[in-house]
RORO-13212 format. One record per residue (C-alpha): x negated, y negated, z negated; residue number from 1; residue in three letters. Coordinates in steps of 0.5 Angstrom, whole numbers, plus 500, padded with zeros to 3 digits. Layout:
<tises>
((X; Y; Z); NUM; ALA)
...
</tises>
This chain:
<tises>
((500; 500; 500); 1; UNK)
((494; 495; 500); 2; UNK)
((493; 494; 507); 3; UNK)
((491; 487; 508); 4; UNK)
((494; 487; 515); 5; UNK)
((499; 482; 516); 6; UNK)
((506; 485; 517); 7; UNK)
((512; 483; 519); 8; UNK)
((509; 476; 517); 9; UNK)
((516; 472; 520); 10; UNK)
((520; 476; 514); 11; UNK)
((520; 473; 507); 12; UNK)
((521; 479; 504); 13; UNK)
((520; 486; 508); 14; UNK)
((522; 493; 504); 15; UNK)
((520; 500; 509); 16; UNK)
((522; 506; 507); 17; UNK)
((522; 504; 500); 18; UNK)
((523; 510; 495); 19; UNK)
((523; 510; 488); 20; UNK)
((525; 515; 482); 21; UNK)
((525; 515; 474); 22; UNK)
((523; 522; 474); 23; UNK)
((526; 526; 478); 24; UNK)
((533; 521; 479); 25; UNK)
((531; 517; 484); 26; UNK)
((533; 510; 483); 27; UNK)
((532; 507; 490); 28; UNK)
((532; 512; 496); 29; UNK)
((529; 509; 504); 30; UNK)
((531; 503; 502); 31; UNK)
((529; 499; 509); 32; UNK)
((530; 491; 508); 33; UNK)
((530; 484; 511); 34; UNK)
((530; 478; 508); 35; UNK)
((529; 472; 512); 36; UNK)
((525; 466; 510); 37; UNK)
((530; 459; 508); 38; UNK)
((536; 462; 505); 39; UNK)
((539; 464; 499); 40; UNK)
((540; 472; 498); 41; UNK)
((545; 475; 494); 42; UNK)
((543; 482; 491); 43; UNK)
((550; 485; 489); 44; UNK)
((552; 492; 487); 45; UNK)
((554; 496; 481); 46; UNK)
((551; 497; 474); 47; UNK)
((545; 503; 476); 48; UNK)
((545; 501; 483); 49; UNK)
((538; 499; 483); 50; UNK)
((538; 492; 484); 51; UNK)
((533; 490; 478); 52; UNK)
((530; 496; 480); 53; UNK)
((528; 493; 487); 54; UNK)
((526; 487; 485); 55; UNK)
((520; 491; 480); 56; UNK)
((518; 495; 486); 57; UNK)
((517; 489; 490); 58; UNK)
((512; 485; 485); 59; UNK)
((509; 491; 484); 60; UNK)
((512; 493; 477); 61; UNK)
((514; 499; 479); 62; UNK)
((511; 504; 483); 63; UNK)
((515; 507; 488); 64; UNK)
((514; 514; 490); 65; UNK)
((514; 512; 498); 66; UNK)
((515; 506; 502); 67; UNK)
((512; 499; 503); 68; UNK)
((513; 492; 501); 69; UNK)
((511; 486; 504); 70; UNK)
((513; 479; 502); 71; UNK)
((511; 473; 509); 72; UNK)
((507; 479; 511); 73; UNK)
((503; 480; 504); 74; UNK)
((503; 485; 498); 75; UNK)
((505; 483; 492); 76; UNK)
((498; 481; 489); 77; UNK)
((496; 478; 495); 78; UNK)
((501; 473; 494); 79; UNK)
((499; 471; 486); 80; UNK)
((502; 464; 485); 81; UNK)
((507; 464; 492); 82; UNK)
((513; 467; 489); 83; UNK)
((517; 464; 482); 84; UNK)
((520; 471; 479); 85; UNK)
((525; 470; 474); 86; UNK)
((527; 476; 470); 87; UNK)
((533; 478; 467); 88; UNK)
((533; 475; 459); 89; UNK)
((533; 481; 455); 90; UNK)
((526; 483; 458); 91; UNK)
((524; 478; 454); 92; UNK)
((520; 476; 448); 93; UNK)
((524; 471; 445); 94; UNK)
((521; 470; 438); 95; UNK)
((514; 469; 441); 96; UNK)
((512; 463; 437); 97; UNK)
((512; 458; 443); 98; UNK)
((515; 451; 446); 99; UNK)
((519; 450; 453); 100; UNK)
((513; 446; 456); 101; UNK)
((508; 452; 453); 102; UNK)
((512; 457; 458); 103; UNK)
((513; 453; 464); 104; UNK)
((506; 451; 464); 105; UNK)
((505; 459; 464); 106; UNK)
((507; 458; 472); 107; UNK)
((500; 453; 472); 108; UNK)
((496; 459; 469); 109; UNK)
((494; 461; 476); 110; UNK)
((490; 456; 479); 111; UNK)
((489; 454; 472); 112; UNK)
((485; 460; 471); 113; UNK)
((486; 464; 463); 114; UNK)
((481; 460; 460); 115; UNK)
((483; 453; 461); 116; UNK)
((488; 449; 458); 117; UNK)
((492; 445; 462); 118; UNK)
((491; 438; 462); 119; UNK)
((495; 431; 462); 120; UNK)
((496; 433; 470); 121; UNK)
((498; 439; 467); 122; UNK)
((503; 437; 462); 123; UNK)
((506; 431; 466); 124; UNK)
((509; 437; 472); 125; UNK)
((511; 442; 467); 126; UNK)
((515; 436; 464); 127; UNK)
((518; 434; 472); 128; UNK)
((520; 441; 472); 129; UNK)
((524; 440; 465); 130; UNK)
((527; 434; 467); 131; UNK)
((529; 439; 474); 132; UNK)
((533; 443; 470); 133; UNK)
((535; 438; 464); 134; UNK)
((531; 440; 459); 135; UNK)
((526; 435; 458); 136; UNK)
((529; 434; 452); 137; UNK)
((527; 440; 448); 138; UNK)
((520; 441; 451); 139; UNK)
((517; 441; 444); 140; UNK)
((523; 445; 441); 141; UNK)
((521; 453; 439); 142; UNK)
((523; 457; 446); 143; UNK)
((526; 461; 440); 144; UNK)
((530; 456; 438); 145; UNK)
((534; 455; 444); 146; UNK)
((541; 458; 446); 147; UNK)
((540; 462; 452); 148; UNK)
((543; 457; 458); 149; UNK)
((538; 454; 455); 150; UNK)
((532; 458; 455); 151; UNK)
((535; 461; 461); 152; UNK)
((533; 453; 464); 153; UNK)
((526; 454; 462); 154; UNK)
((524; 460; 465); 155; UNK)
((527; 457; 472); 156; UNK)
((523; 451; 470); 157; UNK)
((516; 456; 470); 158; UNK)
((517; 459; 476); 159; UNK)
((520; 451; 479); 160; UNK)
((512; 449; 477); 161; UNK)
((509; 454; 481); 162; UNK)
((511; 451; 487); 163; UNK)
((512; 457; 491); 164; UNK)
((515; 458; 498); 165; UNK)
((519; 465; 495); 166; UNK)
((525; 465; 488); 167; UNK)
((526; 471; 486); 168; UNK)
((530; 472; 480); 169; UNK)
((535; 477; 476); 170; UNK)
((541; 476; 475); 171; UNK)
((540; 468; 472); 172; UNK)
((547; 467; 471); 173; UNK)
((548; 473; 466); 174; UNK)
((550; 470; 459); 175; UNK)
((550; 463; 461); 176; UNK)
((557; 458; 462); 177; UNK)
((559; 455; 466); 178; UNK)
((555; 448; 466); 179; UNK)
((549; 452; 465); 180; UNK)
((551; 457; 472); 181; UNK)
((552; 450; 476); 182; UNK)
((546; 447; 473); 183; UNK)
((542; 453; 476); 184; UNK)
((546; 453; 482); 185; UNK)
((545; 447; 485); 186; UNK)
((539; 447; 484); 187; UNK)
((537; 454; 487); 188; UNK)
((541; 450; 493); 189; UNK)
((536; 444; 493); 190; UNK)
((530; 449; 493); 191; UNK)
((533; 453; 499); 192; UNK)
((534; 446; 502); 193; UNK)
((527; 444; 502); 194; UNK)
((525; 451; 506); 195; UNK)
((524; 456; 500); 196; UNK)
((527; 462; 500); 197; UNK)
((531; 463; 494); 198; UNK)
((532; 472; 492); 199; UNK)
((538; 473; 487); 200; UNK)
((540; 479; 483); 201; UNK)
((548; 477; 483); 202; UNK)
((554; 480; 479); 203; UNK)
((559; 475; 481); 204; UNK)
((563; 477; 487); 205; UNK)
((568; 470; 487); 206; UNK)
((562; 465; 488); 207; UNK)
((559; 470; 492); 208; UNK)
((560; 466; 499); 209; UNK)
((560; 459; 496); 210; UNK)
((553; 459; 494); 211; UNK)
((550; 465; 499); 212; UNK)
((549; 464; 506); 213; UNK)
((545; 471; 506); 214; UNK)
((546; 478; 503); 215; UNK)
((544; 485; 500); 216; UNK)
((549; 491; 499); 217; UNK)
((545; 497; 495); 218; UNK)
((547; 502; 492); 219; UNK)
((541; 506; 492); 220; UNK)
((541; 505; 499); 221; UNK)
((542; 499; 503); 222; UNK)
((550; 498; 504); 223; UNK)
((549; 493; 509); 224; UNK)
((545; 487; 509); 225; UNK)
((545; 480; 513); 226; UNK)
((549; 473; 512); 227; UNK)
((554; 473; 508); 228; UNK)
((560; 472; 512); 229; UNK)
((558; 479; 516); 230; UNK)
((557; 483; 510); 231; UNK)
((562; 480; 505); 232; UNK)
((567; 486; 507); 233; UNK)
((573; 490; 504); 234; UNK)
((570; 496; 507); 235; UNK)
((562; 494; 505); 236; UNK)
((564; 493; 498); 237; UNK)
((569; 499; 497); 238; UNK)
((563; 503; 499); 239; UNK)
((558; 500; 495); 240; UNK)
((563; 499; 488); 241; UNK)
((568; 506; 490); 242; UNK)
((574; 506; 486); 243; UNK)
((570; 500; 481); 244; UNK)
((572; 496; 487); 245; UNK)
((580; 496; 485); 246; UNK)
((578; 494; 477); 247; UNK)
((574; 488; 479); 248; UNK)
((579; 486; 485); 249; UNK)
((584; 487; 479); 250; UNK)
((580; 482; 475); 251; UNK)
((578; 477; 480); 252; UNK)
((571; 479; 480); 253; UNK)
((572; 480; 488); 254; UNK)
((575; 474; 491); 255; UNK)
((579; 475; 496); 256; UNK)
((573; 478; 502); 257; UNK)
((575; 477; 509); 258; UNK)
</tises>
């Protein structure tokens, strides 16, 4: 998978054949993926469909068992600084003795190198990243002392910092309300607008057309895949969520598809 050969260099995010499995139950299986550059993505599907799953593979944070992934034509360590990754909360440490502005400088360490302190520069961008996501109030307050809307903010300000062409992050809206969610949102548009490539783990069917020109079905194998109004279908999603799909339409989960 190290190949430094460029491929597929005109796609964000490029999957090939990717398998992955915990043991002997695959969680991922020849997943075959593209995702173009300057959109907003949507990765849905159900609980264990392997969205989260994919994400890891990609960043190379879990080892697939097949297949290759390549982000602008590069492997995930050949792209250090060139993607913001946001991972789901609950992966992480929030009583680690740290403020918000220590976290968002975290996403400077790469040109910083680990050895050296950021500076006055430094201080100055994570606290414009703050200010992005309205949180430059609390830049000096205790990460664990926020709320998760808020926490969340922080850590989409640390990837915001990088300054990196590709987004990824997990299900950013779990546990937020709504403010925060629209917050979040409208940002990620802004980022889309400048030309990055934004790549969300989703679970909110309604706000799914909305906010996404693009979209990924998986579940365990790629459902279909391309821009939102193409994909977003009742026979795409009842073959992703199965009998789930009549609880959610139920719920007002899924909207109305086309």
């Amino acid at each position: 998978m190290q190949n430094d050969a460029l491929h597929e260099p005109d796609q964000a995010l490029h999957v090939e054949d990717l398998t992955v499995t915990y043991g002997d139950v695959p969680a991922l299986w020849d997943i075959d993926l593209d995702v173009p550059p300057g959109v907003m993505c949507a990765i849905v599907g159900p609980n264990g469909s392997g969205k989260s799953t994919l994400l890891k593979a990609a960043l190379g944070l879990v080892r697939p068992v097949a297949g290759h992934v390549r982000f602008l034509g590069r492997v995930a360590s050949q792209m250090r600084g060139r993607i913001g990754y946001v991972p789901q909360r609950q992966s992480v440490d929030w009583d680690f003795p740290t403020t918000a502005r220590d976290v968002v400088e975290m996403g400077l360490y790469h040109r910083l190198g680990w050895l050296r302190r950021p500076g006055r520069r430094e201080r100055a961008r994570a606290i414009d990243a703050l200010a992005e996501v309205g949180m430059q109030d609390y830049a000096s307050r205790q990460i664990s002392q926020l709320s998760g809307g808020q926490q969340q903010r922080v850590f989409i300000a640390r990837a915001l910092v990088q300054d990196a062409p590709i987004l990824i992050l997990d299900e950013p809206m779990a546990g937020v309300d709504a403010t925060t969610e629209d917050v979040i949102m409208t940002l990620l548009k802004r980022q889309r607008d400048a030309g990055k490539t934004v790549i969300v783990v989703h679970h909110d069917l309604t706000t799914l057309r909305r906010n996404f020109d693009w979209m990924v079905i998986l579940n365990r194998r790629i459902i279909a895949q391309g821009p939102v109004d193409q994909v977003y279908t009742v026979d795409n999603l009842r073959a992703a969520y199965g009998r789930q799909l009549a609880v959610i339409a139920a719920s007002g989960t899924a909207g109305s598809p086309p």
